[in-house]
N, C-alpha and C positions, 0 to 999 in steps of 0.2 A: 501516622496515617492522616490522610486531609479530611477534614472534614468539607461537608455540602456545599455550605458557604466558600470555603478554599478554592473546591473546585469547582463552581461557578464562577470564580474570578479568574477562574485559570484558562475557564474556557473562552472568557473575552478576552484577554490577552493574547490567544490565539487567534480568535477573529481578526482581532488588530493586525495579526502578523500574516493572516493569509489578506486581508483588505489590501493593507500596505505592499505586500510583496506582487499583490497585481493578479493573485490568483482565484479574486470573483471580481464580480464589479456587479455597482447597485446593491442588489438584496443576494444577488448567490449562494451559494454555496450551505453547508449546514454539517453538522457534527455533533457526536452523542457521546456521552460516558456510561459506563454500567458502572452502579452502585450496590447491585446482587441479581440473583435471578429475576427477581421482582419490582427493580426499582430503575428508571435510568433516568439521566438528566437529558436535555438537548435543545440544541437551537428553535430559536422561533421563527415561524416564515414571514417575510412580506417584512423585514429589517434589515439596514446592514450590518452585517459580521463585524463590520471594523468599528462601531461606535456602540454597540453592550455595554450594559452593565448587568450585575447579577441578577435585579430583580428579571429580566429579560428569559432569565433562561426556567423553560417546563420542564417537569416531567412527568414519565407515560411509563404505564408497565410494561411487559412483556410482550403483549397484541398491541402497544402503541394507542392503549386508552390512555386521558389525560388524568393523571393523581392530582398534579398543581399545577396549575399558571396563572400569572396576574392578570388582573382587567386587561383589556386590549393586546393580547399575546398567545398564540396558536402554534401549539411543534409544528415540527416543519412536515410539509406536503409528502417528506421521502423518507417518514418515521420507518415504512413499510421495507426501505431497502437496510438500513440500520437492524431493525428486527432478527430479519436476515441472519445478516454477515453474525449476529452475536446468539442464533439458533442452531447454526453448523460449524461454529468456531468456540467453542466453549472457553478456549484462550486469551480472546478478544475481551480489550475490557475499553475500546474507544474507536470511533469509527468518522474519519474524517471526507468528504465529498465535495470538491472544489473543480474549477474551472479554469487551471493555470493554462497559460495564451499557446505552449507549445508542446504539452502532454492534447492539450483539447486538439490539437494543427491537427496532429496525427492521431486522432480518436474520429474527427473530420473526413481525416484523407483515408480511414479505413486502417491505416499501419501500423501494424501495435509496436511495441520496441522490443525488440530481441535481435538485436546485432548487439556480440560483444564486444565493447571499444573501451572499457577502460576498469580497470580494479575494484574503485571502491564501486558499483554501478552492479557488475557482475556479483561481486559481495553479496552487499546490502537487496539486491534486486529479484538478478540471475535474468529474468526478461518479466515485462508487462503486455499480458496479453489481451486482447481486445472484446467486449463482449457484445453480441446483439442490441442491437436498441430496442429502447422500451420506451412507453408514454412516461413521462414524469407523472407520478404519483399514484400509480395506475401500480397491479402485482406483476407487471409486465419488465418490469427493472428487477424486480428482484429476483423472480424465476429467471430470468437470463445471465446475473450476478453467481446464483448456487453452484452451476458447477464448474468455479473456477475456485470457488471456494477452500476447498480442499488441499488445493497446488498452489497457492497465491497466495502473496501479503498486499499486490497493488494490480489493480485492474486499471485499463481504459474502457471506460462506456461509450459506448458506436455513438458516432456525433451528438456527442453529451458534454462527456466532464472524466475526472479521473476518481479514482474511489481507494483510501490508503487504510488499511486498520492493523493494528498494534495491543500490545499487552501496556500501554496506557496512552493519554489524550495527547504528551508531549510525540512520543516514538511514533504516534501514528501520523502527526503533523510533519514531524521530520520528514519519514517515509515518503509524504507526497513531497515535501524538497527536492527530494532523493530521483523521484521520478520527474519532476520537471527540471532539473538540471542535467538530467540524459537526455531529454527529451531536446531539448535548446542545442547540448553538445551533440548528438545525432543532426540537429538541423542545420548545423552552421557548418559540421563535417561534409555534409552534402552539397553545400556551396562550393567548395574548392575541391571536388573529384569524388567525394565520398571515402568516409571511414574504413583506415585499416584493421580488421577485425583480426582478434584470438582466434587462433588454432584450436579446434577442441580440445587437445593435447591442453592449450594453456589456460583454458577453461576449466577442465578439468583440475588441475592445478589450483584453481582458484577456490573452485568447489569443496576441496581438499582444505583451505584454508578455512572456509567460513564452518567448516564441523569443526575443526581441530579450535575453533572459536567460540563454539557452542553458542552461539548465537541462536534466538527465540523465534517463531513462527514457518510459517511455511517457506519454501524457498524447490529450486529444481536439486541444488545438492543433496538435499533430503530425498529424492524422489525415488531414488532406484531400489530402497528396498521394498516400494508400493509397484514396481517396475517387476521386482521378486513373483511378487502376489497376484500380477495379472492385472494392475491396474496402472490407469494411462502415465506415461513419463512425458516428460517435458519437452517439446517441440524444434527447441536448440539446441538440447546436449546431442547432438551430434551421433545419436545412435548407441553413445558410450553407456546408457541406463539399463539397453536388453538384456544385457547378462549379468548386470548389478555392478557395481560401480568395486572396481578391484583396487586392493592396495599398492601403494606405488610398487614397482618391482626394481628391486636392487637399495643398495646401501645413496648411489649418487641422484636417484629419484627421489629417495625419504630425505637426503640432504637438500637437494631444491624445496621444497617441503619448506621445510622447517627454514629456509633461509627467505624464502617469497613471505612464509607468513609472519615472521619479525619485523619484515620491511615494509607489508601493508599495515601492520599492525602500530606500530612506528607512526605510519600515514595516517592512520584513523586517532591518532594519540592514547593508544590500550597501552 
């Protein structure tokens, strides 16, 4: 297990890699670790992300009161949206909030991403939906954030930025990868005619793989037994969640199965 120090170095490491990767610029962006119910670490405002060092980074309890921070260093303005995500996500132990150039285009243009156009995307993703704008800093982000909470591991915030949280500070950095390289491959798709999408049929399909994956946090494949219970399903499965999502039927469906999910799997290097 890391200790404080560990992961305060881990968390500039990551700065450096959302700095570098182009997904703030200036002071941007900001991200938080949970260290228990009571304790979290997290960025400081009015810095860049890409040049931290440890003593750099605060931290603030549960309401985003300040425990510690050095001379000259203040959490960040959007302690209140972090709060949040780790009050209705009890899973959540890292919450990252960047401003990558082509997740933000279409957070801009209103568009959230949910065209499926490719494996690992639909996987890791399933779709990012877009939420209301809020003032920065203000409870007006995070009341708009909750209830996507639920159904989500990656939001777009309405001409804002994107917002990725995970069960640690690497997976949830990923995440936002994850979503600005959909977001680029949707835009570039759009250049030359626009994207050939999945058949819900092969969504479904895919759906099928990321359980048989067990893979961690919220996602739409997950969704249809809250679809069961009278609670809302995901906006792109294609209607396939109202009756809950059925087991493939026949011996040559469970073979597709198990042959797609070797082959993404393969892909993903599992």
């Amino acid at each position: 297990m890391q200790n404080e120090y560990e992961i305060k170095k881990e968390m500039c490491e990551i700065g450096r890699r959302v700095y570098n990767r182009g997904m703030v610029a200036a002071n941007d962006g900001n991200f938080s670790v949970k260290l228990n119910d009571h304790e979290f670490l997290c960025t400081p405002t009015g810095v860049s992300k890409g040049f931290m060092t440890p003593e750099y980074i605060c931290k603030v309890d549960e309401n985003g009161n300040v425990l510690q921070a050095n001379k000259g260093f203040r959490p960040s303005s959007e302690i209140k949206m972090h709060m949040r995500v780790y009050q209705k996500r009890p899973d959540v132990k890292s919450v990252v909030h960047a401003h990558p150039l082509y997740a933000t285009t279409f957070a801009i243009a209103g568009i959230p991403l949910t065209q499926p156009i490719m494996p690992e995307a639909v996987i890791a993703l399933g779709c990012v939906p877009i939420t209301p704008y809020g003032t920065p800093g203000t409870m007006e982000i995070p009341d708009a954030v909750e209830p996507y909470l639920e159904h989500f591991d990656a939001v777009l915030l309405e001409n804002h930025g994107a917002l990725t949280y995970s069960d640690s500070l690497l997976a949830a950095y990923m995440k936002m990868e994850s979503v600005e390289f959909y977001a680029q491959l949707l835009w570039q798709t759009m250049q030359v005619g626009g994207p050939q999408e999945f058949t819900p049929e092969q969504v479904e399909v895919l759906y099928e793989v990321r359980r048989k994956m067990g893979l961690p946090g919220k996602h739409p494949a997950n969704l249809c037994p809250n679809a069961k219970a009278g609670k809302p399903s995901c906006h792109t499965c294609g209607g396939s969640c109202s009756a809950g999502a059925a087991a493939p039927a026949g011996n040559s469906d469970a073979d597709l199965v198990a042959s797609i999910t070797k082959k993404v799997m393969e892909q993903l290097g599992m």
